[in-house]
N, C-alpha and C positions, 0 to 999 in steps of 0.2 A: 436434598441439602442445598446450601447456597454457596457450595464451590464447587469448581471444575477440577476435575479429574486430568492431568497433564503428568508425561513423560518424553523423555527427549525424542527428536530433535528439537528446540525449541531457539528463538532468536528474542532478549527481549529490546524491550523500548529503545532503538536505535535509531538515527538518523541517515536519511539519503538524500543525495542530489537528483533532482530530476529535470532533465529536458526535454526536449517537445518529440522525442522519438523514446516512445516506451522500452523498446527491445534493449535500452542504454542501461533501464533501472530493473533487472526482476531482483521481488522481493521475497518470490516463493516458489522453490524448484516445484517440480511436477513429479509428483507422487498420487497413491491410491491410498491416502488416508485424510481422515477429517483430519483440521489443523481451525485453531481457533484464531483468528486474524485482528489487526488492529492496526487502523492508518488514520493518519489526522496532517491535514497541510496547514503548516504551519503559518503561510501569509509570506515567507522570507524568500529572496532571491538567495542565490550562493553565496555573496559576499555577505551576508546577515543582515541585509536593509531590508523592508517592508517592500512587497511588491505594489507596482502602482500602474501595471497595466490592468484595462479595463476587464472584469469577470477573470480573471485569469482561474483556474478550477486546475485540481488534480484529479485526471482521471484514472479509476482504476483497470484492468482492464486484463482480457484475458490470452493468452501467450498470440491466438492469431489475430490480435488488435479489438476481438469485441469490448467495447466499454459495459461494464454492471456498475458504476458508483460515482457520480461526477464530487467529487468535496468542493466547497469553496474556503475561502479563507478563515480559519480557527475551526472549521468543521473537523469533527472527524466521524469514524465508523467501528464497530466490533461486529463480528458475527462469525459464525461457523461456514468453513469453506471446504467441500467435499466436492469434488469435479472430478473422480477417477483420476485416467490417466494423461487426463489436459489438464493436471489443477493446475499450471504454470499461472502467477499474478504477479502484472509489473506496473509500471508507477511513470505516467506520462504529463507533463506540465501545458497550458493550453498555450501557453507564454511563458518569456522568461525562462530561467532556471531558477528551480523552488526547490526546499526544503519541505521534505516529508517525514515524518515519524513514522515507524514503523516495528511491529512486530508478530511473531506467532508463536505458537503453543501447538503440542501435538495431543489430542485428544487419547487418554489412555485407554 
């Protein structure tokens, strides 16, 4: 079929602050279940202005600081997230303080 199968815990389309130390932003506790994921940087500092440092990127990144996802500005990503019992995923800004979107779904 062409829907996903979801039951709680689920977080949707919300918004976070993030600064240049990930540990500040997780956006996904650590559990041993797939969870379907969704992040897109939105371009914005904290105060809602347009950021205008140079590449500024949101990296995604895993609870002991590996990056999997650099986003740049209006980028975003979906995909299925199953990492056992390190699934922890937090949200680190390369500059600035940015606005991220974010949300997940727990695979039924």
């Amino acid at each position: 079929t062409n829907t996903l199968e979801v039951k709680s815990p689920f977080v949707g389309i919300s918004k976070i602050t993030c600064t240049t130390d990930g540990t500040d932003t997780e956006i996904l506790p650590s559990v041993d279940i797939t969870r379907y994921v969704y992040i897109k940087n939105t371009g914005l500092k904290s105060d809602g202005t347009t950021s205008t440092a140079s590449g500024t990127t949101l990296k995604v990144e895993t609870a002991n600081g590996y990056r999997i996802i650099d986003l740049a500005k209006d980028e975003f990503c979906y995909f299925p997230h199953h990492a056992e019992a390190a699934g922890v995923l937090q949200l680190e800004a390369s500059a600035d303080t940015i606005i991220a979107e974010y949300g997940y779904w727990t695979k039924a």
